[in-house]
Each structure stands twice: as structure tokens, then as C-alpha cells.
C-alpha positions as CSV (number, residue, x, y, z in Angstrom):
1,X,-4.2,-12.9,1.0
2,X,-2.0,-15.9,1.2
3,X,-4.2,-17.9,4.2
4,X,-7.5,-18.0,1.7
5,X,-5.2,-18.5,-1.8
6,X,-5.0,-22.2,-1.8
7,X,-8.3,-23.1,-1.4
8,X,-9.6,-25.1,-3.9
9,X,-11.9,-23.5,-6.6
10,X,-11.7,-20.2,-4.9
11,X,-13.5,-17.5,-7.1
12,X,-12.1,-14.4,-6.5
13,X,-13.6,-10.6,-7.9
14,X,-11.7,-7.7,-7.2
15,X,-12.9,-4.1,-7.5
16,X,-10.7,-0.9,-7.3
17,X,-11.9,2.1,-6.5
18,X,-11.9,5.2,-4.4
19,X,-12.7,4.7,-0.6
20,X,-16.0,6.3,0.1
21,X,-17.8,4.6,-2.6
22,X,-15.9,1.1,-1.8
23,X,-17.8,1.4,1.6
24,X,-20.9,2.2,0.4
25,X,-20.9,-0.5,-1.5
26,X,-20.0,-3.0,1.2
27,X,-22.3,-1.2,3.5
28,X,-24.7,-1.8,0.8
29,X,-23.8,-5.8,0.9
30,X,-22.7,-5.6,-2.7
31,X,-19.3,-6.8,-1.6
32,X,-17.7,-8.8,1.1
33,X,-15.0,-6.9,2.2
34,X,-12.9,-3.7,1.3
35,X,-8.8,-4.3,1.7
36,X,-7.5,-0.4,2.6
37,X,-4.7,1.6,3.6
38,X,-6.7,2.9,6.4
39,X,-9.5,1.8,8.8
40,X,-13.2,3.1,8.2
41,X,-14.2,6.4,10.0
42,X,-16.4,5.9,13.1
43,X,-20.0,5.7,11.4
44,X,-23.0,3.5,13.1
45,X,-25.0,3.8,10.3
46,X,-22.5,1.9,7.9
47,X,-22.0,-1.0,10.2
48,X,-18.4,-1.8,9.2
49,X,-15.5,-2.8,10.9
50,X,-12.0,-2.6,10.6
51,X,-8.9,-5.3,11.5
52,X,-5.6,-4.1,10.5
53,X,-4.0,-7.3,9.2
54,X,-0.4,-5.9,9.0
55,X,1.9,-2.9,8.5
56,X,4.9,-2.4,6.4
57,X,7.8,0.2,6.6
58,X,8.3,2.2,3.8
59,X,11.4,2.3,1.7
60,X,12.5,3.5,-2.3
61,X,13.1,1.9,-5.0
62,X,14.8,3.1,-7.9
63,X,15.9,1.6,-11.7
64,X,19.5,1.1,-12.2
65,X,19.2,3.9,-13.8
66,X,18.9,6.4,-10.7
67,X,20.0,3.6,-8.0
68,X,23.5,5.3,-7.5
69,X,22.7,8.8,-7.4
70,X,19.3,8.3,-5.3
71,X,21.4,5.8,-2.5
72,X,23.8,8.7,-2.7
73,X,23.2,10.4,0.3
74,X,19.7,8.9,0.4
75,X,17.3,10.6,2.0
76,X,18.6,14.1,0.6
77,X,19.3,12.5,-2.5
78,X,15.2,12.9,-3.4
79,X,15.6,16.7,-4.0
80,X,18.2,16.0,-6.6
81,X,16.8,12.5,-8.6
82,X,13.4,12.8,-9.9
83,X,10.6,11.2,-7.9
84,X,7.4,9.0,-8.5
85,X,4.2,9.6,-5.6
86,X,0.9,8.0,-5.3
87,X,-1.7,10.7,-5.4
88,X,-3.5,12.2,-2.3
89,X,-6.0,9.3,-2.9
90,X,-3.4,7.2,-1.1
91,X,-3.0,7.1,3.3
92,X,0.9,6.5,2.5
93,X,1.3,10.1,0.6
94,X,0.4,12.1,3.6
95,X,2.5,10.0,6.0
96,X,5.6,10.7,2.9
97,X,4.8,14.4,2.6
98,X,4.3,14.8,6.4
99,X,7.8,13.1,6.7
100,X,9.7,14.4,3.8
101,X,8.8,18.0,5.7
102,X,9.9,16.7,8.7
103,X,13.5,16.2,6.7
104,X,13.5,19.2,5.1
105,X,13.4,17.3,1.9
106,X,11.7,19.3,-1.0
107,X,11.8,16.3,-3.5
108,X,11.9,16.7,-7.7
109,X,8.4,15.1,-8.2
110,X,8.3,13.8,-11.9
111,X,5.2,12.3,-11.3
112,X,2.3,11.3,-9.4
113,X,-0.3,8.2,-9.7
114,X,-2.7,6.6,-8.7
115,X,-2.6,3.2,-9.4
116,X,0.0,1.6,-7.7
117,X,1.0,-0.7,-10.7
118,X,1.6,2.1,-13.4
119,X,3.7,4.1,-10.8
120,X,6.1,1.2,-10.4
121,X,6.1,0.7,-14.4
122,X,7.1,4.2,-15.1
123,X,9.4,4.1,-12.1
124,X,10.7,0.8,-13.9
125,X,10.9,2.6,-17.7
126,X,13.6,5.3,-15.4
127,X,10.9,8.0,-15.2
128,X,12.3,8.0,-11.1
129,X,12.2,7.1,-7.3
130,X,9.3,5.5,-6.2
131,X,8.0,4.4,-2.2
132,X,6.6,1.2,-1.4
133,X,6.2,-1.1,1.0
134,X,9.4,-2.9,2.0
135,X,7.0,-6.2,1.7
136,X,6.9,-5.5,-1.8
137,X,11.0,-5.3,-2.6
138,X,11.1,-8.6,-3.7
139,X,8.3,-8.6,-6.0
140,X,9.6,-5.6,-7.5
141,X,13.0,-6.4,-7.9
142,X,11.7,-9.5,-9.7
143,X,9.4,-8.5,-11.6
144,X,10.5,-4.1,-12.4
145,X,14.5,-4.0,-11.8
146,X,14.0,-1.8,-8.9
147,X,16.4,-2.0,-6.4
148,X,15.9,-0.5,-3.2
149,X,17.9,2.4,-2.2
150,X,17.1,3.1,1.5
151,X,14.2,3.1,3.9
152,X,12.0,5.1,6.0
153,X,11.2,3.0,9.0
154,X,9.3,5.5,11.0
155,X,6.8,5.5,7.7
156,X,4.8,2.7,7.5
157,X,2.2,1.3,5.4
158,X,-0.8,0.1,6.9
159,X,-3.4,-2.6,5.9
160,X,-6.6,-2.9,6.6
161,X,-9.8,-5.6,6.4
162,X,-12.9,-3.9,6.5
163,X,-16.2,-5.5,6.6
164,X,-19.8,-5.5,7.4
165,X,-21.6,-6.9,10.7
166,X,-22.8,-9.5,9.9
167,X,-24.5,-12.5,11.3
168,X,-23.1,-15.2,9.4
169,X,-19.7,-14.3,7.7
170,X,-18.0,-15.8,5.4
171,X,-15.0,-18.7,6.0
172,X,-12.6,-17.1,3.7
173,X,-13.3,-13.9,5.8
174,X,-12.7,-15.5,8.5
175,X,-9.7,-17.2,8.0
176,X,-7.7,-13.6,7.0
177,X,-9.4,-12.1,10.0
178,X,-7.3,-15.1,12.3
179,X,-4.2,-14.4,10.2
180,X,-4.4,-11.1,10.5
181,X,-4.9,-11.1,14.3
182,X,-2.0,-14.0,14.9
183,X,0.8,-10.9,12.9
184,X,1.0,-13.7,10.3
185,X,0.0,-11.9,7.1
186,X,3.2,-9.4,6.4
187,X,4.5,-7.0,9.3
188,X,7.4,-5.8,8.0
């Protein structure tokens, strides 16, 4: 969201929710524009469209506590330390489980969420191993502790802006639709 930010007196209302309902409601015109991990399913009669504004690999992050033992031998090390997933609500889960298979990992899950923020508190409290997007390592070595332990390139995170057809759009929309298009926003 960095290109609409710094605009002066910007007013910004976020909802979270599950998918389905998010587009109803911007199908409705109730909100602007619906940020996603995946693009809107083909339907005329909701009149959306989607612009993936950037992708991110995926890599784990662990609290000093696990960081040894979890870089140990990482990815294997995911059946031995215990491991924090988003739920099924979330693109990136089947993209981890689909991959994880593909390793022959069977990881020690210790927990699953659904909000992004609690999973990297309890991963930050020592609960476990938690995925996220490798344009997120900073923020949560800053602001969690987490330390990233190794990465899964061929696992990415995607992002999508998803909005109505409209006639006249909005600037703000606008502006992330040209960032998104120029690779500007956070391919990582």
C-alpha cells in the first residue's frame, strides 16, 4: 500500500473477513476494493476484477527458541520442531501442504490460525515454526524476534487487488493498480 500511504488526509477503513462475503460486498459497492491471496473466480455477474500487484516466496521463521533446531536440517527439521499454519481459509496453506507432501515432510503442527497477526504472536511466545512471506522478515524480526530459518522458493505468496467495474474509479485505486502493474509494490 506504500504508493497511496502518503497522501495527505487519506482515510483509510479496513475490513477482514472471509473471501466470498468480502466480494459480495464489493460487488455490492459497499467497498472499494478487496486485497487477497488469490484472484476472484470467473463470475460475470459480480463484475470484478483482479490485478496481482506482487508475489512473495515463502520462507520460516522461528523464535530463538526453535531457530537452531528448526535451521537444523531445515526442511526436515519441520517433522521434529513444532509448527504454526494458517487455516485452510488461507491460498498459502494448500500451496504449504501440497509442498510439504511433495517433501515427504509430515510436520508436528502445534497450531493453526487464522489471523495472520496471532499466528506470528504465538509463534513469537515459542509456541513454534511459522511460514510467511519473505517480504515480511524484516517486520518480523523487528517487531516478533523471529528469525528466519530457510525458505521455500518454489512456494509463493500471491497478492491480489480486486475490484469492481466501474466507470469512474477511484485515484488511490488507481495509483496501486500502476504500481502494481510497473512490479513496484513487493516481488520478492
Amino acid at each position: 500500500l506504500t504508493p497511496v500511504l502518503d497522501e495527505p488526509h487519506l482515510r483509510l477503513l479496513c475490513h477482514e473477513g472471509e473471501f466470498q462475503p468480502l466480494l459480495g460486498e464489493l460487488a455490492l459497492h459497499k467497498l472499494d476494493a478487496v486485497l487477497a491471496d488469490r484472484a476472484a473466480p470467473p463470475n460475470r455477474a459480480l463484475r470484478t476484477t483482479s490485478q496481482l500487484l506482487g508475489t512473495s516466496a515463502i520462507a520460516w521463521y522461528a523464535p530463538p527458541l526453535w531457530a537452531e533446531a528448526a535451521a537444523t536440517d531445515f526442511p526436515h527439521s519441520l517433522a521434529v520442531v513444532p509448527v504454526l499454519l494458517p487455516t485452510d481459509h488461507a491460498a498459502m496453506r494448500a500451496r504449504i501442504d501440497h509442498w510439504l507432501e511433495r517433501e515427504r515432510i509430515r510436520p508436528r503442527i502445534a497450531g493453526e490460525f487464522e489471523d495472520s497477526a496471532l499466528l506470528s504472536t504465538f509463534a513469537a511466545t515459542g509456541m513454534g515454526v511459522m511460514p510467511a512471506p519473505v517480504s515480511l522478515g524484516e517486520h518480523l524480526a523487528h517487531t516478533h524476534g523471529l528469525v528466519q530459518v530457510g525458505t521455500t522458493p518454489d512456494v509463493q505468496e500471491q497478492f491480489h487487488l480486486i475490484y469492481s467495474a466501474r466507470k469512474v474509479m477511484h485515484p488511490l485505486l488507481t495509483r496501486l493498480l500502476e504500481a502494481g502493474k510497473s512490479g513496484t509494490l513487493l516481488n520478492q
